[in-house]
N, C-alpha and C positions, 0 to 999 in steps of 0.2 A: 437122568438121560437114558442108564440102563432100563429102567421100568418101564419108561415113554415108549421105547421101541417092540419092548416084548407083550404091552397091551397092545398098540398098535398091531403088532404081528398076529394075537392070538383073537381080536375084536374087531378087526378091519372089513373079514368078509359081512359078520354080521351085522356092522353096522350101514354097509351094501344093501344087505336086505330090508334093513326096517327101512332106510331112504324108497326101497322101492316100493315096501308097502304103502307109506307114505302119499307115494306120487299115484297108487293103485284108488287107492280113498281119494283123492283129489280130484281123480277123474270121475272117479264115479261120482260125487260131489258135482263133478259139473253136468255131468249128462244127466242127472236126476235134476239139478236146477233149471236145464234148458227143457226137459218133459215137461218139467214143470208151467213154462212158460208156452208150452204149446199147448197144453192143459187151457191156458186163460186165454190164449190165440184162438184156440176151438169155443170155446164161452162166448167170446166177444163175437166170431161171425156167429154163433146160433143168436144172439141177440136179435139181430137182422131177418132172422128165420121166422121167429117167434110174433113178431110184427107184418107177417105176410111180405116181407120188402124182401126185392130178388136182387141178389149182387148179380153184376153183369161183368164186371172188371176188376182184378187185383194188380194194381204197377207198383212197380219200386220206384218209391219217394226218392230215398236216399240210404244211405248205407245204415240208419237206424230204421227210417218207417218206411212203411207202405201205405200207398194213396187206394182205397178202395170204394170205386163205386157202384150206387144201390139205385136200383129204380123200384116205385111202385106204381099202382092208378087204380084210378077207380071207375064204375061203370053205370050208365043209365039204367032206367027201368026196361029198359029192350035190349039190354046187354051189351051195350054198345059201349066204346072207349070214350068217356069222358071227360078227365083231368089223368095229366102224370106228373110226376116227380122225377127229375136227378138228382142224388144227392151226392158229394166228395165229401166222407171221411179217414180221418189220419189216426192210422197204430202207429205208435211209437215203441223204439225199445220191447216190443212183442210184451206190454205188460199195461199200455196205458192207451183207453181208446177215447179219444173226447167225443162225448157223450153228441153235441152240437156238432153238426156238418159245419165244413168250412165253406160248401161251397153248394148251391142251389140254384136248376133251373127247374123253373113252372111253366106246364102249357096247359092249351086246351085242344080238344079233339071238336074242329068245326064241319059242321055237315051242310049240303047245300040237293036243293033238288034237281031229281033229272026223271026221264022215262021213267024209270025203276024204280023211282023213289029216291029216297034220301041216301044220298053218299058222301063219306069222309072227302071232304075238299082240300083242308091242311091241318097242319097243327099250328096251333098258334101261341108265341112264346107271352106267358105274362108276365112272368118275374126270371132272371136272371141276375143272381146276385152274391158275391162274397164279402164273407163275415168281417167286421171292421179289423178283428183281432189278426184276422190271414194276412201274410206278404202275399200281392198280386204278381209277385212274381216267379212263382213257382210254376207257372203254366198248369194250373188246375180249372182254368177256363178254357182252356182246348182242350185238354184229356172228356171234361163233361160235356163240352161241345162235338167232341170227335166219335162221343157215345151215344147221343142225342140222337148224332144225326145217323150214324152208322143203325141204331134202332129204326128210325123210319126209313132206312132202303131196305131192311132185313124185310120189314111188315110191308113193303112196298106204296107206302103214303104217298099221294102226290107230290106235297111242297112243307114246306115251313115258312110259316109268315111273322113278322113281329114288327117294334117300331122302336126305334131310339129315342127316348124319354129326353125332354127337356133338359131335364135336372142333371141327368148325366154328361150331357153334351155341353152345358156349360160348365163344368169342373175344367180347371186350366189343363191343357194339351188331354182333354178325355175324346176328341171329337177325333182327331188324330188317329187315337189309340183303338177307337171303335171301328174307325173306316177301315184301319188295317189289319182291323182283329175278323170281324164279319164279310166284308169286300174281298180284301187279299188272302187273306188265309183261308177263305171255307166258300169264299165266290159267289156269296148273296150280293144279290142286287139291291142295291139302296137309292130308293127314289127323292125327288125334291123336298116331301113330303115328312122324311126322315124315316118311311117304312121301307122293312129289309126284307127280302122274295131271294128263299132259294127252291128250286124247282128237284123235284126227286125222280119223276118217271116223267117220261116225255110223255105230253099229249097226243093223245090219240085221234086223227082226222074223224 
């Protein structure tokens, strides 16, 4: 007991110390692991770079990932706006990017004549689609809808036009789901027809 005490007394501060150096390494262990990880966070958006694809958006997922999305397009021989892409892809845990978008809208760039010639009329949605593997409930069809469209008032496009597919509107309660996804929420017009009109710049008399 006597020897317990007088190591204790003679070894207590030092062993203060090494606990600190300890917890000194530790951290730095962590802040080198998190560089680390912004290290492959930095990787993974030049990826995107590297492929001419422009990120327009970074949102927080969720307290692990971020939802980030990328447009690109391409152009006629007159330089004109041809076909675009939306894409939503998910980082997770800053160390893993799935390689596949989870979520995909396709348009086209339609032209129509006037005086002047030929002028961008609408865009026109061809595919709007998530991957089987995604929960559709993450709202990552408004965030690429809310970027879609936020892109054509920036550019000032007329409209966006598209149509609601058979195939989809007969899935049980999908008919539902679309009226209140495209009508209520973002205020396209949907005709008898099943095609959706939402208008961007008011027409000019």
């Amino acid at each position: 007991m006597l020897f317990k005490k007088i190591w204790i007394k003679r070894y207590c501060k030092k062993c203060t110390t090494v606990e600190k150096l300890i917890q000194m390494l530790s951290d730095m262990n962590s802040k080198n692991e998190e560089l680390r990880k912004q290290m492959e966070m930095y990787k993974k958006f030049s990826h995107f770079n590297d492929k001419s694809t422009e990120i327009v958006r970074i949102l927080e997922n969720d307290a692990n990932s971020l939802f980030i999305i990328t447009h690109s397009n391409t152009f006629d021989w007159k330089g004109r706006l041809k076909y675009g892409t939306f894409q939503g892809h998910l980082i997770q845990n800053s160390n893993n990017l799935l390689s596949n978008p989870v979520i995909t809208l396709e348009y086209e760039a339609v032209y129509s004549n006037c005086q002047n010639g030929e002028v961008l009329s609408h865009l026109y949605i061809i595919d709007f689609l998530t991957k089987h593997y995604c929960d559709e409930n993450h709202g990552y069809g408004t965030k690429l809808m809310t970027a879609f469209i936020d892109y054509a008032k920036n550019k000032r496009f007329p409209a966006i036009k598209g149509w609601l597919a058979p195939v989809d509107l007969n899935k049980p309660n999908n008919k539902a789901r679309l009226y209140h996804f495209y009508n209520e929420k973002f205020g396209f017009f949907i005709d008898e027809n099943e095609k959706i009109y939402l208008q961007i710049q008011k027409k000019q008399d």
